[in-house]
C-alpha positions as CSV (number, residue, x, y, z in Angstrom):
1,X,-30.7,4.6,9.8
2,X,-29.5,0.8,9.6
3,X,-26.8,0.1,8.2
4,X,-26.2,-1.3,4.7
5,X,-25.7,-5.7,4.5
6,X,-21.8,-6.0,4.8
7,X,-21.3,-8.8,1.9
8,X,-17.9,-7.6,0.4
9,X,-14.5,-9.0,1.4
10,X,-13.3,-5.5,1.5
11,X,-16.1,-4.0,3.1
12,X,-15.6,-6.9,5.9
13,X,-12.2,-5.3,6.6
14,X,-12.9,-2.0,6.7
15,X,-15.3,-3.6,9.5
16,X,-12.6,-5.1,11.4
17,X,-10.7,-2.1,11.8
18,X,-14.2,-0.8,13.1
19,X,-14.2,-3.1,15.6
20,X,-11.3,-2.3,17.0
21,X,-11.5,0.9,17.7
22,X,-15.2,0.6,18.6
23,X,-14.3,-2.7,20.6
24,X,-17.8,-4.1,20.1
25,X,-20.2,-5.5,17.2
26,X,-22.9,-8.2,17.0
27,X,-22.5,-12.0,16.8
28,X,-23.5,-12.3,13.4
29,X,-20.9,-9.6,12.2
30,X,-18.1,-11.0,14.3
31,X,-19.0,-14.9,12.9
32,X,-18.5,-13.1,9.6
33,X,-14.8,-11.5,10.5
34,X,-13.6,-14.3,11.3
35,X,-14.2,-16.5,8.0
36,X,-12.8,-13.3,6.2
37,X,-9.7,-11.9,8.1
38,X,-6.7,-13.5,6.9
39,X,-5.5,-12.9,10.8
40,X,-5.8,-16.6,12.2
41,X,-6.0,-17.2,16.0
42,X,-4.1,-21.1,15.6
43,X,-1.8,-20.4,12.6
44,X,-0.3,-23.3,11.6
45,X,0.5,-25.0,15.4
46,X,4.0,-25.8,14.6
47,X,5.2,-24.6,18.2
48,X,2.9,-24.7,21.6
49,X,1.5,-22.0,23.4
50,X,-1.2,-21.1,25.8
51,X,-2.3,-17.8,27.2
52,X,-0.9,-17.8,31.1
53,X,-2.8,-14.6,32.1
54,X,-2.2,-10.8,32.0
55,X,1.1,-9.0,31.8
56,X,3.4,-10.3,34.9
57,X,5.2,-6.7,35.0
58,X,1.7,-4.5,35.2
59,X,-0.8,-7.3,35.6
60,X,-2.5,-5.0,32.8
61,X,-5.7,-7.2,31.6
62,X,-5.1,-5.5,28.0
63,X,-2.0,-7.4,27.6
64,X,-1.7,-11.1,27.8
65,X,1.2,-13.0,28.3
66,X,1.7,-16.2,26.2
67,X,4.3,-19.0,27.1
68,X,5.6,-21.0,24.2
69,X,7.3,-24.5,24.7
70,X,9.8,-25.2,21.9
71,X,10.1,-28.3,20.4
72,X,13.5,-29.5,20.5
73,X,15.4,-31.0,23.7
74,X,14.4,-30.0,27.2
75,X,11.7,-28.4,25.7
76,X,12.8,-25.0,27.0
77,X,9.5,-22.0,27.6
78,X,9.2,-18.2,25.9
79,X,7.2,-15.9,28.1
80,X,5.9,-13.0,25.5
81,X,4.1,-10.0,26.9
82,X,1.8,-8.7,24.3
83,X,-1.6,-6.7,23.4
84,X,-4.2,-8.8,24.0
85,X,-6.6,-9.5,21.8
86,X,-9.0,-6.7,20.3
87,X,-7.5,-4.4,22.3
88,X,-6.3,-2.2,19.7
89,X,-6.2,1.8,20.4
90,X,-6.8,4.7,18.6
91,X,-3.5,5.8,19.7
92,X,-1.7,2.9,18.2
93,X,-2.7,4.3,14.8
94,X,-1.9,8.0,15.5
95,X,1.8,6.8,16.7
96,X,2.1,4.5,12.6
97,X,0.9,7.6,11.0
98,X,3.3,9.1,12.7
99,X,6.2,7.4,12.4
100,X,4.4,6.3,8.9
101,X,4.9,2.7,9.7
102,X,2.3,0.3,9.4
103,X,0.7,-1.0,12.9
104,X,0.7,-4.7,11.7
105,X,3.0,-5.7,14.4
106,X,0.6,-5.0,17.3
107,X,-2.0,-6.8,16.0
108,X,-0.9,-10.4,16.3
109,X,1.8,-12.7,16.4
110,X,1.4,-13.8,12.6
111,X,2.0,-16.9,11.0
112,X,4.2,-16.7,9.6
113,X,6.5,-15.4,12.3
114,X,5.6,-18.7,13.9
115,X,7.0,-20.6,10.7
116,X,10.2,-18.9,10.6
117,X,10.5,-19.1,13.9
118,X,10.2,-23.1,13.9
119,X,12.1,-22.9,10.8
120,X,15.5,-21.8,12.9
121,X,15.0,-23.8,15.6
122,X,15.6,-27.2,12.9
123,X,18.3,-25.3,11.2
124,X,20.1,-24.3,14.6
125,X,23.7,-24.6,13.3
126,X,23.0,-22.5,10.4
127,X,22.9,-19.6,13.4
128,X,25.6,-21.2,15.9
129,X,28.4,-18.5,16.6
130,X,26.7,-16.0,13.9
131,X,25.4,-12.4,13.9
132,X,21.7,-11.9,13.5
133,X,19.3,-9.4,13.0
134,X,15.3,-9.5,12.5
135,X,13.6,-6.5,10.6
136,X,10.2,-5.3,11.4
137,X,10.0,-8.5,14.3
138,X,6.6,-7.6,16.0
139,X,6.3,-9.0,19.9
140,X,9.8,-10.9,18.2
141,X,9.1,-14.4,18.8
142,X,11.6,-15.3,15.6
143,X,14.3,-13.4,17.5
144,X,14.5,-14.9,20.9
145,X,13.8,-18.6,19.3
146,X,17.3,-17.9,17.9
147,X,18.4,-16.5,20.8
148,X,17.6,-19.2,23.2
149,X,18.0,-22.4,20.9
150,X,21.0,-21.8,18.7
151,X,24.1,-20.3,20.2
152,X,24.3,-17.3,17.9
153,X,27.0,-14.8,19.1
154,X,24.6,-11.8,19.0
155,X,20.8,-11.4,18.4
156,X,19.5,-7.9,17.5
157,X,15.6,-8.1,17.4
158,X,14.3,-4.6,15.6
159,X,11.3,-2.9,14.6
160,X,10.1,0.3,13.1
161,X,7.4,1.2,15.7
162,X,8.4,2.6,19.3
163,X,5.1,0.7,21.0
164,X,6.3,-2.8,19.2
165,X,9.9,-1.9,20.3
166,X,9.4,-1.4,24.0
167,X,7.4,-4.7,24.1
168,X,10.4,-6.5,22.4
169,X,12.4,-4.8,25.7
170,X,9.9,-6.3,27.9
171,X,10.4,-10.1,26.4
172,X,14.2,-9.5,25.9
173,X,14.1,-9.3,29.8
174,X,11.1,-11.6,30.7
175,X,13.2,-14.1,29.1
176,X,17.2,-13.3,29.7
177,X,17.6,-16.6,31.8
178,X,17.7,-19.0,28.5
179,X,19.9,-17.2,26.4
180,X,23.3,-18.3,27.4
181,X,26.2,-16.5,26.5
182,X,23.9,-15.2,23.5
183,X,24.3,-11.5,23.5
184,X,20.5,-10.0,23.1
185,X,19.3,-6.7,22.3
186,X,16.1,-4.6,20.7
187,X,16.7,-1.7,18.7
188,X,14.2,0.5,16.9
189,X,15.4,0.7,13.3
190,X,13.2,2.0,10.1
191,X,14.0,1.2,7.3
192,X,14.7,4.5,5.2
193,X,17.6,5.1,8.0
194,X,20.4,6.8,6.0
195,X,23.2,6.7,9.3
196,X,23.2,3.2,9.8
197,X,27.4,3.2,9.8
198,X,27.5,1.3,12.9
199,X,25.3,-1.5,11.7
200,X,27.1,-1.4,7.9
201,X,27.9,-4.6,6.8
202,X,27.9,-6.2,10.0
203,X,25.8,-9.3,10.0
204,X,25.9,-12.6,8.8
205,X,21.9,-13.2,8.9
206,X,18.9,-11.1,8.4
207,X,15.4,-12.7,9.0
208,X,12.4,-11.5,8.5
209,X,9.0,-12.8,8.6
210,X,5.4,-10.6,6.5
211,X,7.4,-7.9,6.0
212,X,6.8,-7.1,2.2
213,X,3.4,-7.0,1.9
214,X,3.2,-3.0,1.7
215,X,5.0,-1.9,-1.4
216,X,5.4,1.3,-0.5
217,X,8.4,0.1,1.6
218,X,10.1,-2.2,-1.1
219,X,12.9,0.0,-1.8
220,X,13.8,1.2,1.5
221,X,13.4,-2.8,2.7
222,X,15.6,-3.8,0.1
223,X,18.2,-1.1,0.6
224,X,18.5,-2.0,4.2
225,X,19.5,-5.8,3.7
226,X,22.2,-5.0,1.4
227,X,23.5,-2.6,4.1
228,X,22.9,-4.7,6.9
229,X,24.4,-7.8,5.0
230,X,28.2,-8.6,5.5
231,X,29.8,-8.2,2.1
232,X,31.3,-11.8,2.0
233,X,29.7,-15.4,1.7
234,X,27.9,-17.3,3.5
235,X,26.1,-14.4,4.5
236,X,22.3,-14.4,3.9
237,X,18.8,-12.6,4.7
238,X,15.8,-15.5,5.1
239,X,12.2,-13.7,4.4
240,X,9.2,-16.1,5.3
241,X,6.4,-14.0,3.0
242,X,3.3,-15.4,1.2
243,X,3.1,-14.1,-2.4
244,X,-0.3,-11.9,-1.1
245,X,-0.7,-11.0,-4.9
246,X,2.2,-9.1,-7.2
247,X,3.7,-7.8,-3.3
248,X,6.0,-10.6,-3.2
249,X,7.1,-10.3,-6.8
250,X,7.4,-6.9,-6.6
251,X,9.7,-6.8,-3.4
252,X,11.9,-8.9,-5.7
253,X,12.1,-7.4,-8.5
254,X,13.4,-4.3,-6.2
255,X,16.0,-6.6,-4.6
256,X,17.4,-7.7,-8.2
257,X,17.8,-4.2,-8.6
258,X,19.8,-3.7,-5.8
259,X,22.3,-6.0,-7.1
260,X,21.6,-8.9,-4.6
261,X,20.4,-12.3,-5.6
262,X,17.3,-14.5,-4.2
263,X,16.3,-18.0,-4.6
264,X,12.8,-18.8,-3.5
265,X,11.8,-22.3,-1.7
266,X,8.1,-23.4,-1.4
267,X,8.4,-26.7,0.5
268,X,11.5,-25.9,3.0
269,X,10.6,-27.9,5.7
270,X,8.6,-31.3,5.8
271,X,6.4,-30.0,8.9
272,X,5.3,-26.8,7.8
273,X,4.9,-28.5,4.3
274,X,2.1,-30.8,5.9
275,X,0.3,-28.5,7.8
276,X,-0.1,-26.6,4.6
277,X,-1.8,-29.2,2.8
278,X,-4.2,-29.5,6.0
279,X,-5.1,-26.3,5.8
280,X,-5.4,-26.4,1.9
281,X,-7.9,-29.6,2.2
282,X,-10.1,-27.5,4.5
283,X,-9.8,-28.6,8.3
284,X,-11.8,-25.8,9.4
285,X,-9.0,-24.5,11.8
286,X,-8.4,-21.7,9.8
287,X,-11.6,-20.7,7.5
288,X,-10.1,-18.1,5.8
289,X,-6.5,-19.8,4.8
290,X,-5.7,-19.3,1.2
291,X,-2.1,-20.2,0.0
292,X,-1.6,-17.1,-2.1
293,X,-1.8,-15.1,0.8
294,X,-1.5,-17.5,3.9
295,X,1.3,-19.3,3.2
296,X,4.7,-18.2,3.4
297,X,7.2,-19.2,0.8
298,X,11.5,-19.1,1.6
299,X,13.6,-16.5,0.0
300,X,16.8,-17.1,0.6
301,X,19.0,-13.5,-0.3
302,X,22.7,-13.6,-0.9
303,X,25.5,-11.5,-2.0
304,X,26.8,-12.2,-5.5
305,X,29.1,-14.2,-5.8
């Protein structure tokens, strides 16, 4: 039997999770993914990259590895190993529901990863001698950005999944040679840990970049950046999140309730602020790109005072 027209936006999804465990599906259908998945291929080209080939470790043709050139001085290079594209197993979705964590950061390296990411590299001294962490950092491009451009004292680059973890182990060492006397390390960390007395109050930034879209981790995500967060100013947690609906207002609604404080910052830097409008007047670069759900605003979370 044929199957039935696919003309809904969710149905379309459904259909791309289809296609990657399937790994195949007519032009047509693909034509159609792309103008609806809010995954973009370019995001919003605020820092260089081009695919240099397979993974240099295993030479695995599933894995590609991407070089980044930042844009500051000497315009130093990030080698990332990560899955290449389409290339998602069935396996990858056994290990989420195992771990129940959401398989989001195999998938990609999202936007706006990329716009916090370029978003620390033109706020370098707010990082300079400083402790950081990123939660739930995917392949962990924000991470090592920080790690290689801003002389923080100690980078800690985590995420809930074991797969995403080893790969952020993989570009930790790939990449060891431009991080100075920056002390650099991944750690697996979920985010309804109750032991976390080693990591209790000890650092002065959080970043994180997409991470509030599912709201069935809210609570624990909120819990974990007050516990993460040292107690005294100027310490601070910078989420980079589109609103993607009520998610975003939920998320900080939960954080309120946690006792902390946010601020929230739609046009935080001048660069990012003009490839949104781009994208908003329709270059075609991005088909799908929607500001409710594509563009990612600043919230800034503090202590009280």
């Amino acid at each position: 039997m044929e199957a039935p027209p696919i003309s809904s936006s969710s149905s379309l999804r459904w259909k791309i999770l289809r296609q990657a465990l399937l790994r195949k599906s007519d032009s047509e259908t693909q034509d159609r993914i792309k103008r609806i998945s809010r995954k973009s291929s370019q995001g919003f080209n605020l820092i260089p990259f081009r695919v240099v080939g397979s993974s240099p470790e295993t030479e695995n043709s599933r894995e590609s590895c991407v070089c980044y050139t930042l844009p500051i001085s000497g315009s130093p290079k990030l080698h990332l190993t990560q899955k290449a594209d389409n290339c998602t197993d069935l396996s990858d979705f056994e290990i989420s529901n195992r771990h129940n964590i959401d398989n989001t950061g195999l998938v990609c390296q999202w936007p706006s990863e990329e716009a916090l990411a370029y978003f620390c590299l033109s706020q370098c001294d707010l990082f300079r001698g400083k402790r950081v962490i990123e939660l739930g950092a995917g392949y962990g491009l924000a991470g090592l950005v920080i790690a290689a451009a801003t002389e923080a004292s100690e980078v800690v680059i985590s995420d809930g999944n074991p797969q995403v973890v080893n790969y952020i182990e993989r570009n930790i060492k790939s990449n060891s040679n431009t991080f100075g006397s920056t002390s650099v390390k991944a750690m697996e960390l979920h985010w309804n840990q109750e032991d976390l007395s080693d990591l209790t109050g000890a650092f002065d930034i959080i970043v994180a970049s997409d991470c509030t879209f599912f709201k069935e981790f809210h609570e624990h995500l909120a819990r974990i950046v007050k516990m993460l967060l040292k107690a005294k100013e100027p310490s601070q947690a910078l989420f980079f999140s589109p609103k993607r609906g009520d998610s975003l207002g939920k998320f900080l609604a939960e954080i309120e309730d946690t006792g902390l404080n946010f601020s929230l910052t739609e046009n935080y830097d001048s660069e990012v602020w003009k490839r949104h409008q781009v994208l908003m007047n329709g270059d075609g670069s991005w088909p799908s790109y929607e500001q409710n759900h594509s563009y990612p605003l600043l919230v800034r979370i503090t202590n009280p005072n």
